[in-house]
C-alpha positions as CSV (number, residue, x, y, z in Angstrom):
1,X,130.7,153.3,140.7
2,X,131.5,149.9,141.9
3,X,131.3,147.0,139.0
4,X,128.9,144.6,139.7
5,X,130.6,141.5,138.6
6,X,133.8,142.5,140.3
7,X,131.4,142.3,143.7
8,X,130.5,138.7,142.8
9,X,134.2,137.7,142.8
10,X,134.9,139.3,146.0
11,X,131.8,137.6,147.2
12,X,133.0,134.4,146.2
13,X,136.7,134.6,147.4
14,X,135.0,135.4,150.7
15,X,132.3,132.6,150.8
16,X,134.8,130.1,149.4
17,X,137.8,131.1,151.4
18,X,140.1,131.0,148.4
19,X,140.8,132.5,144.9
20,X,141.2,129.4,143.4
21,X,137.8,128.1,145.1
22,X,136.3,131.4,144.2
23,X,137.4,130.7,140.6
24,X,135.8,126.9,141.0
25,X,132.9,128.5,141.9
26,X,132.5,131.1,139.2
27,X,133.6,128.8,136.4
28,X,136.5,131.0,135.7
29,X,140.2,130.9,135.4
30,X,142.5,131.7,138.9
31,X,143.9,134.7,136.8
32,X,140.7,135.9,135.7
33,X,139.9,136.0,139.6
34,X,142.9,137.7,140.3
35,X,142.3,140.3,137.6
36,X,139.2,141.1,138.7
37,X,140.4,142.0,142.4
38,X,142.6,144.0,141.3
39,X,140.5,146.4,139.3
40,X,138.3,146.0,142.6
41,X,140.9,147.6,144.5
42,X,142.1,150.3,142.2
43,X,138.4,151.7,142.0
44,X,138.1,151.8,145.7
45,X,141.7,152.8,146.4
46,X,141.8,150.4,149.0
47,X,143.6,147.0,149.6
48,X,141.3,144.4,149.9
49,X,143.0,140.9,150.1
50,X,146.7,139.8,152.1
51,X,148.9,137.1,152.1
52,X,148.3,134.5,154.2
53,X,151.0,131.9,154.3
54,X,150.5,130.2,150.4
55,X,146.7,131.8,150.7
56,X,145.2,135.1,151.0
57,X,142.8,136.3,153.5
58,X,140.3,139.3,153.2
59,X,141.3,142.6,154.9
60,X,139.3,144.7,156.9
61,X,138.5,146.8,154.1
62,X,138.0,143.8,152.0
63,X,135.5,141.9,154.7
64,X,133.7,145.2,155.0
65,X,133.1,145.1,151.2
66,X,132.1,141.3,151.1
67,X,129.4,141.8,153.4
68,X,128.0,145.1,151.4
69,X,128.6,143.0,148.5
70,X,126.5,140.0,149.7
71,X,123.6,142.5,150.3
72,X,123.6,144.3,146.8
73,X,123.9,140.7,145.0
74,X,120.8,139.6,147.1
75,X,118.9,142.9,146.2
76,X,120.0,142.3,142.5
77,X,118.6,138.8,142.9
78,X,115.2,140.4,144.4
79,X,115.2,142.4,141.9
80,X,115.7,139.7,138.9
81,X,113.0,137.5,140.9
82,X,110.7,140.5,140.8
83,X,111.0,141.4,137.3
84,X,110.6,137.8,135.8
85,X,107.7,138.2,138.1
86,X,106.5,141.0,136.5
87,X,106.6,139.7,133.1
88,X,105.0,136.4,134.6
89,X,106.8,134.4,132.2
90,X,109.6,131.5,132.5
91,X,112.3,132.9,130.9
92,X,116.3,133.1,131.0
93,X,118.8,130.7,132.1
94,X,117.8,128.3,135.3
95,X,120.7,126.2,137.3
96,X,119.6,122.7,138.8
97,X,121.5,120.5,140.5
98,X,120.4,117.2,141.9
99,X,121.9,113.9,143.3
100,X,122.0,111.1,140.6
101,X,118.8,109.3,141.1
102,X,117.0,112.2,140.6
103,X,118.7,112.9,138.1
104,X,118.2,110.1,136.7
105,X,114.6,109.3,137.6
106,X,113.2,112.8,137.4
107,X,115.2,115.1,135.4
108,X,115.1,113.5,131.5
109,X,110.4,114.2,131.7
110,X,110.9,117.4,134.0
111,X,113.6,119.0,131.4
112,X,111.6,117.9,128.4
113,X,108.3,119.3,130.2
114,X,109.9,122.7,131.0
115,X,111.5,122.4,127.3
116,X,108.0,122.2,125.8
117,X,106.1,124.4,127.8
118,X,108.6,127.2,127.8
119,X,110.6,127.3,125.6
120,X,112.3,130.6,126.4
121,X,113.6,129.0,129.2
122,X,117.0,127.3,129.2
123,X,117.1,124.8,132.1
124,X,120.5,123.2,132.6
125,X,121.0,120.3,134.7
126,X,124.3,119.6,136.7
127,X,124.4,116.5,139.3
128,X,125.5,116.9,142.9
129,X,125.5,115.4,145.9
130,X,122.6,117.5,148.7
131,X,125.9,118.4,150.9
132,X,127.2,120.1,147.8
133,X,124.4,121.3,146.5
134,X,122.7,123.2,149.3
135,X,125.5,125.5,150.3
136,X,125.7,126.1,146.2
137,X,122.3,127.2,146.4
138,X,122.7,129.0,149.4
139,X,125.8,130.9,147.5
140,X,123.9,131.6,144.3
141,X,125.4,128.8,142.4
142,X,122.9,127.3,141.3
143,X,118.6,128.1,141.3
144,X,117.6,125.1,142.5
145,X,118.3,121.9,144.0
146,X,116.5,118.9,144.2
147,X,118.2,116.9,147.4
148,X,116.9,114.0,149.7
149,X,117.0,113.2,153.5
150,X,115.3,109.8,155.4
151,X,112.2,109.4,156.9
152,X,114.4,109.1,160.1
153,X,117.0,111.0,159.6
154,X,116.4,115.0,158.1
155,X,118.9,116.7,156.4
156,X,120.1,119.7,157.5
157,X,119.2,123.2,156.2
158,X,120.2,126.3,156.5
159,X,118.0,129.6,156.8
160,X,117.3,131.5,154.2
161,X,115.9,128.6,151.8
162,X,112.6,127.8,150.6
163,X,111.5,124.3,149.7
164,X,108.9,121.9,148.2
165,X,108.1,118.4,148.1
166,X,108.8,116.3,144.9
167,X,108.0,112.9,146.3
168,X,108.4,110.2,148.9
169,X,110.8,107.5,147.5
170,X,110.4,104.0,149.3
171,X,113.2,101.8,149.8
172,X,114.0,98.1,149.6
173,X,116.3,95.6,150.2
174,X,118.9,94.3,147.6
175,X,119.6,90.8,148.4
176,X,121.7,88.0,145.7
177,X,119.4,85.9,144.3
178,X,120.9,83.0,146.7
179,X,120.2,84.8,149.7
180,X,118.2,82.4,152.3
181,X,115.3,85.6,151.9
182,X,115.5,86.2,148.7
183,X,112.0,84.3,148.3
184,X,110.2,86.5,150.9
185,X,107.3,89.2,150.0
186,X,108.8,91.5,152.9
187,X,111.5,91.1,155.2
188,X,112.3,93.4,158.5
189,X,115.8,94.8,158.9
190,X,116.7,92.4,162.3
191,X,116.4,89.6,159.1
192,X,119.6,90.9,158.9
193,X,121.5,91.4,161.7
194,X,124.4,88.7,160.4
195,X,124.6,89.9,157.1
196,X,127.4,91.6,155.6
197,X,126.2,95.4,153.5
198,X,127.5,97.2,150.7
199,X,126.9,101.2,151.4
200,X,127.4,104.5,150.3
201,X,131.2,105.3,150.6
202,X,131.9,107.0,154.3
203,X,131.0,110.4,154.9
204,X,128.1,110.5,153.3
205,X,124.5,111.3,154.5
206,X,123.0,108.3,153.4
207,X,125.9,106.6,154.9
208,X,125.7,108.2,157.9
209,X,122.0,107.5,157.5
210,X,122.2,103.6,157.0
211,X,124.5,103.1,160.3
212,X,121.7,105.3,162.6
213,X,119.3,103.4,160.8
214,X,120.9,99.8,161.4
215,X,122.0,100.9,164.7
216,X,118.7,101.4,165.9
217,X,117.6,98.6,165.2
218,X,120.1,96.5,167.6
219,X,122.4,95.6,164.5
220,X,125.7,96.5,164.6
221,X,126.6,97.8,160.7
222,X,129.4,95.0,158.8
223,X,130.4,96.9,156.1
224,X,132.0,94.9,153.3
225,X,132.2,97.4,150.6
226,X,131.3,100.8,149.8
227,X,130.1,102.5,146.2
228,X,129.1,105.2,144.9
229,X,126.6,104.7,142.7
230,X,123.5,102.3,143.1
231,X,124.1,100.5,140.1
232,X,127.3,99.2,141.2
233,X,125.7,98.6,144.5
234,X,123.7,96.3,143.0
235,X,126.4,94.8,140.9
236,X,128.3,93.9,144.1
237,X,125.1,92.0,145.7
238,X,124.6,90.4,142.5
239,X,127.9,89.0,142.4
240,X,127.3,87.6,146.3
241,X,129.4,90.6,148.1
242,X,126.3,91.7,150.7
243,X,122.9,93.3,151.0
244,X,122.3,96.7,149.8
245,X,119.7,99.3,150.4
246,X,117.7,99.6,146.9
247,X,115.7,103.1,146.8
248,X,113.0,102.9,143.9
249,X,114.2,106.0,142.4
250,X,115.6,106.2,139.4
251,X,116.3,101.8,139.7
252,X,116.1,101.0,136.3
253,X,116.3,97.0,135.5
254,X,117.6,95.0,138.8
255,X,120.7,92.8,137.6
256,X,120.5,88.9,137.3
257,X,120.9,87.6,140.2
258,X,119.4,90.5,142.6
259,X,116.2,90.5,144.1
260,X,114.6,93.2,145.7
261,X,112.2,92.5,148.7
262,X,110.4,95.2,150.6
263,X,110.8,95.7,154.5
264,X,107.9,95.9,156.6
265,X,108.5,98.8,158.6
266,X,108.7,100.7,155.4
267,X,111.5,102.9,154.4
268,X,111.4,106.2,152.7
269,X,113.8,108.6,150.9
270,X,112.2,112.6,151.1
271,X,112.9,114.1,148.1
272,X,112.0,117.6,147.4
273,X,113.5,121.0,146.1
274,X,115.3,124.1,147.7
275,X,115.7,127.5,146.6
276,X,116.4,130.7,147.3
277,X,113.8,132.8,149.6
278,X,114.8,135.7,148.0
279,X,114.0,134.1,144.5
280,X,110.8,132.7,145.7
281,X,108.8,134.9,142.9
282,X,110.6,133.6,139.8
283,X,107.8,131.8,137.5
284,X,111.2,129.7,136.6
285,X,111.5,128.4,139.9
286,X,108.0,127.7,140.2
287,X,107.8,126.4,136.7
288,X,110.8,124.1,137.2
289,X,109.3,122.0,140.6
290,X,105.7,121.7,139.1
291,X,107.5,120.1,136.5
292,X,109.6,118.2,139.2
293,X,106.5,117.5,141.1
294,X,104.7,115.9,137.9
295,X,108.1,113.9,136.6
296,X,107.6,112.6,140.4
297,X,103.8,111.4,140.0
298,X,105.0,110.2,136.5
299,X,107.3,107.3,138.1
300,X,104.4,106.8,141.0
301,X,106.2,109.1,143.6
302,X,103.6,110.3,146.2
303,X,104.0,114.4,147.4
304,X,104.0,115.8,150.8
C-alpha cells in the first residue's frame, strides 16, 4: 500500500525540481524529505531519484510515480472538497495568501467575519506576491489566493483554476506636496511625461505593468527609485524623490507632504480570488471570498 504523505513529497520534489525546494514547500526539514523518499523506495522496491551533478533528478520509475501521484492527491482533494460538501459546513484548516494590500485592506474584516461566523474554521493568512502565489495554489499550497492584475494589463493564469471577483481598486497619482500639480482635481498621465517615478522593484508585474502603461502613453518610463512596499513609495515622493502610482487599497493615512490626485482616464487594479477547480465545492472556499467580497464593499471596492 503506498503511504499517502510519502506521495506528497514525491509530488513536491517533482513540482519543485529539488528536495530542498520540496522541503520549502512542505514546511519541513531537507532530511525529513530525504527520509520520506527513502521509505518511498523501499515500499516500491524501486529507485526513484539520481544524482544529478549537486542535485537529484527523478528517474523513470520515479517520474512515472509523480504523475500517478499528482492524480491520487487531486482525487484526495475531490474527495475532501466533496465531503466538506457533504457536511455543508466551513470547517478544517484553510490556506490564504494574498499580496500586501490585500492583506492589508481586506484580510483583518474578512478573517474576523469567517472567525465569527464559523468558528470551526481556522483560516490562516500568509502574504505573497500573485507570481508566487498562483503556482502555490496551483501546487496545493495554499486554498486560496487573492491576487491582482491591471485594467490593461491581465495576469496570467493557468488552467485548472477557478476565480471570483473581490473588487476593482482605482488608482492615483502620488505627487510631493511641491509638485507644480499637486493642486489639481485630476491630472492625465502625459502631465507627466518629464517627471522622474518611484516603482515597484524590476521584475515585478506591476512593474512590468507601469512601463506598458507609461509606454503607451508616448512617455518613456525615468525610473529614479524602486520599493517594495507602497508605504515607502510614498515616503520617497514625500521626501521630493518622484511620482508614484498610489492604488486605494489598503492606503492608509497619505504622509505630509504627499498628495494624491486622480487621473482622468481612470486607472484600476482587478483584484479577485483563485482556487482550485477541483476544490470548487468546499463551503470554506466559498465561505472565505463572500467574506472577501464583503471586506471589499466594506472599504467601497466595487465587484465584477
Amino acid at each position: 500500500m503506498l503511504n499517502l504523505d510519502r506521495l506528497r513529497t514525491l509530488n513536491a520534489v517533482a513540482r519543485h525540481g529539488s528536495v530542498s525546494g520540496a522541503a520549502d514547500g512542505l514546511h519541513v526539514t531537507t532530511s525529513a524529505v530525504s527520509q520520506q523518499l527513502a521509505k518511498l523506495e523501499r515500499e516500491t522496491g524501486q529507485q526513484l531519484l539520481a544524482k544529478n551533478g549537486r542535485g537529484v533528478r527523478l528517474t523513470d520509475a520515479g517520474r512515472l510515480l509523480a504523475d500517478h501521484a499528482s492524480r491520487i492527491l487531486s482525487q484526495v482533494e475531490l474527495a475532501q472538497a466533496d465531503l466538506e460538501a457533504q457536511r455543508g459546513q466551513a470547517v478544517g484548516e484553510l490556506l490564504l495568501g494574498a499580496f500586501p494590500t490585500a492583506a492589508r485592506g481586506l484580510f483583518p474584516a474578512a478573517l474576523a467575519e469567517l472567525r465569527d461566523a464559523h468558528p470551526q474554521l481556522r483560516a490562516r493568512l500568509e502574504e505573497m506576491e500573485p507570481d508566487e502565489a498562483v503556482p502555490r495554489v496551483v501546487r496545493g499550497d495554499i486554498d486560496v489566493a487573492v491576487v491582482l492584475d491591471w485594467y490593461n494589463k491581465p495576469l496570467p493564469m493557468p488552467d485548472g483554476l477557478a476565480k471570483a471577483p473581490i473588487l476593482d481598486d482605482p488608482a492615483d497619482v502620488a505627487l510631493p506636496a511641491g509638485h507644480p500639480l499637486a493642486d489639481r482635481d485630476e491630472l492625465d498621465l502625459e502631465d507627466l511625461a518629464d517627471d522622474e517615478w518611484v516603482s515597484w522593484p524590476r521584475g515585478e508585474f506591476c512593474h512590468d505593468w507601469l512601463m506598458l502603461t507609461l509606454r503607451s502613453k508616448g512617455i518613456e518610463p525615468r525610473i529614479s527609485h524602486m520599493a517594495e512596499e507602497h508605504h515607502t513609495q510614498l515616503a520617497l515622493v514625500a521626501a521630493g524623490l518622484g511620482v508614484a502610482v498610489a492604488p486605494r487599497l489598503g492606503r492608509g493615512p497619505v504622509p505630509d507632504g504627499v498628495r494624491v490626485v486622480p487621473v482622468r482616464h481612470t486607472m484600476c487594479r482587478h483584484v479577485y480570488a483563485v482556487w482550485r477547480a477541483d476544490a470548487d465545492r468546499r463551503p470554506s472556499i466559498r465561505a472565505a471570498v463572500e467574506a472577501l467580497r464583503t471586506a471589499g464593499e466594506g472599504v467601497g471596492g466595487r465587484t465584477g
